[in-house]
N, C-alpha and C positions, 0 to 999 in steps of 0.2 A: 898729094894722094888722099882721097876720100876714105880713111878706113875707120875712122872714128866713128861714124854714125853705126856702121856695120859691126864692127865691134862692139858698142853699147845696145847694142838688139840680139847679138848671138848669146853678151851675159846675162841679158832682161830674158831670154827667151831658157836661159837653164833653169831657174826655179819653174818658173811653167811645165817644161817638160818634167822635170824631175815629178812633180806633182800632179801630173795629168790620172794618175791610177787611182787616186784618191779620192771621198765624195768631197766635192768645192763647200766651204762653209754659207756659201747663200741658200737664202732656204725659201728666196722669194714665192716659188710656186708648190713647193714641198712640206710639208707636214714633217717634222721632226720624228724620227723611227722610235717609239716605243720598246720597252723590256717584251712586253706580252710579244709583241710583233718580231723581234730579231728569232725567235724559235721556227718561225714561218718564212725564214729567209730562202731565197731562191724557188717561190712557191710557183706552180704555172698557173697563169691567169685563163679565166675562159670568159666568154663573153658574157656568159650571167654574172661576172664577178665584175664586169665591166659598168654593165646596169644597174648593179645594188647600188655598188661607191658612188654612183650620179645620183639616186635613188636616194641613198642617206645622207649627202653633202647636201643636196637641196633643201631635204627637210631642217637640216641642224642651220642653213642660211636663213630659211625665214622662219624660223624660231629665233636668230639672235636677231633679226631683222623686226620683228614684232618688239620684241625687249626694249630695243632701242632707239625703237620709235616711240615707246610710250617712257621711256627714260629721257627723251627728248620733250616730250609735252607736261612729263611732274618735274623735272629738273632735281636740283638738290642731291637727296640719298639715291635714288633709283636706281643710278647709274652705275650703282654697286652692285645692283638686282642682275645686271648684262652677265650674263656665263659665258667661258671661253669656248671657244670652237668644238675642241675634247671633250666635254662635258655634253653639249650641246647635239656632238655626233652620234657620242653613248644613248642619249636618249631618243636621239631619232632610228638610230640603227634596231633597238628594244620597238619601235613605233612600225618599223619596215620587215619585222620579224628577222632581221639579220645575227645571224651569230656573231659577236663582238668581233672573238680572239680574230677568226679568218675576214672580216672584215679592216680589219686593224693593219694584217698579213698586207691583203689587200691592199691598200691603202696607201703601205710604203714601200710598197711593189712598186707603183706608178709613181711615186716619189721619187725611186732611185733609177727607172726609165728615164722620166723625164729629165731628172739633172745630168743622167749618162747621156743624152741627146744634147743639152746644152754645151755639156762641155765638149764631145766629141765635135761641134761645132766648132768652138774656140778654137778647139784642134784643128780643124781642118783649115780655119781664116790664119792662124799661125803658119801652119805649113806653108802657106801660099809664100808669106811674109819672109818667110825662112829661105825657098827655094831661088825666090827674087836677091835676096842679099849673097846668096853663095855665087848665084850669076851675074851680081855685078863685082862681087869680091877675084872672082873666076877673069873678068874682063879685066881688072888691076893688076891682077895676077902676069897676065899676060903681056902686060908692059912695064912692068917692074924691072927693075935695073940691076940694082944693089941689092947682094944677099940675107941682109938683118931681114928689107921690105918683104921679099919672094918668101923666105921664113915666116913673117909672122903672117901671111895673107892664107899661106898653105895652110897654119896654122887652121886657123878662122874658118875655113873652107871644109877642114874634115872635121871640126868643132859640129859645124852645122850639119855635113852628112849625117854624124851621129844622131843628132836631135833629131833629125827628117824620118831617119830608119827608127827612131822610138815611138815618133806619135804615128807613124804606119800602123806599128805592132798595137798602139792601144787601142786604134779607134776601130780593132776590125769587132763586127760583134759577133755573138754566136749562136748558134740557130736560135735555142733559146727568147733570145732579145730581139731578135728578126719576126718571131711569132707575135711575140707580144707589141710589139713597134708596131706590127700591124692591126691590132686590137687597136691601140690607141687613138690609127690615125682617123679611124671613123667616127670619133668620140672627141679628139683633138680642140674643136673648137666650143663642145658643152665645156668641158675641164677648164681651158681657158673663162670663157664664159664666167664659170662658178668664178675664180680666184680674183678677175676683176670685183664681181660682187662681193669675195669677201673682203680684197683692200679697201672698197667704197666703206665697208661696215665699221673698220678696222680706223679710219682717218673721219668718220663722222666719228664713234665714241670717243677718241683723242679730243677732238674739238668741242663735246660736249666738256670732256674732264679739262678740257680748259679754261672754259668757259664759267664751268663751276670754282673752278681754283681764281679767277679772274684774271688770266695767264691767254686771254685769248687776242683775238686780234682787234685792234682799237684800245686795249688795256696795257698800261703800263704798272703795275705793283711795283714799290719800292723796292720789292725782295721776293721771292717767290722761285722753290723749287722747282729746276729743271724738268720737264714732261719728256723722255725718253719717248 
């Protein structure tokens, strides 16, 4: 009887579930939420609030993008001169006439869209995963013999209705999020866009500070701290 694999997917799948309500700790395409910014939480986006955040990401990209190209051509110290992202935004938002705080609002508005999209995704490729394991645990079920077997299958079976009826309840969203989702998706590929440019910016400065550390590629140092 097959129930091992089904078994090790219904326990791998409780921490998931349990944790679906939660913001996930990756922050790949997300800006970390700000103190000024959690007062602005649940704010409604409009479409002008859509155009600013593209508006002042761009500019704070090629201002670090300038930095660290000319940190690229003095090498040495300069590349202490590169400002992070935040800093970088502040001055372009002051440059784009934007009010910081609701920019800020802003900002991890679409942060916490964006991740609530990713993971509702998770969710939904889990669910699939889940609905497939109860139906073939359901087909074992059905030819099971011995009571301990029928026992622990049944088990396993309402294990997983549980988990199926939870990530239903999380991933529905609400009007709310349905508005703003749709804001997003006509802008969807600028925001992309921006965050590839800003890993491009993000894995060239590593590579200069390795470079300068002698920690790069072709260089071996006898000893040389780790580059996070």
């Amino acid at each position: 009887m097959r129930v091992g694999l089904h078994f090790g997917l219904a326990a791998a799948s409780i921490a998931l579930v349990s944790g679906c309500g939660r913001e996930p700790a990756d922050t790949r395409a997300t800006p970390t939420p700000t103190a000024e910014a959690v007062r602005y939480a649940g704010i409604e986006l409009q479409a002008e609030d859509i155009t600013l955040y593209l508006k002042v990401r761009e500019l704070a990209l090629e201002r670090l993008d300038r930095e660290l190209a000319a940190a690229e051509r003095r090498r040495g110290s300069a590349l202490a001169a590169i400002e992070e992202l935040s800093v970088a935004e502040r001055q372009a938002a002051e440059l784009a006439g934007a009010d910081w705080k609701r920019y800020t609002a802003v900002r991890d508005e679409i942060g916490h869209l964006l991740s609530l999209q990713r993971r509702r995704e998770d969710a939904r490729v889990l669910g699939l995963e889940l609905r497939r394991a109860r139906e073939d645990l359901t087909a074992q079920l059905a030819v099971a013999r011995d009571a301990a077997s029928r026992q622990f299958l049944q088990a396993q079976i309402d294990r997983l209705a549980e988990q199926i009826d939870t990530l239903e309840e999380d991933v529905e969203p609400t009007p709310s999020e349905l508005r703003h989702a749709a804001l997003l998706a006509t802008v969807r590929v600028s925001i992309a866009t921006q965050q590839g440019r800003f890993e491009r910016i993000q894995r060239r400065a590593k590579e200069l500070l390795q470079d300068a550390r002698g920690t790069g590629p072709g260089k071996r140092p006898a000893s040389q701290p780790q580059v996070n």
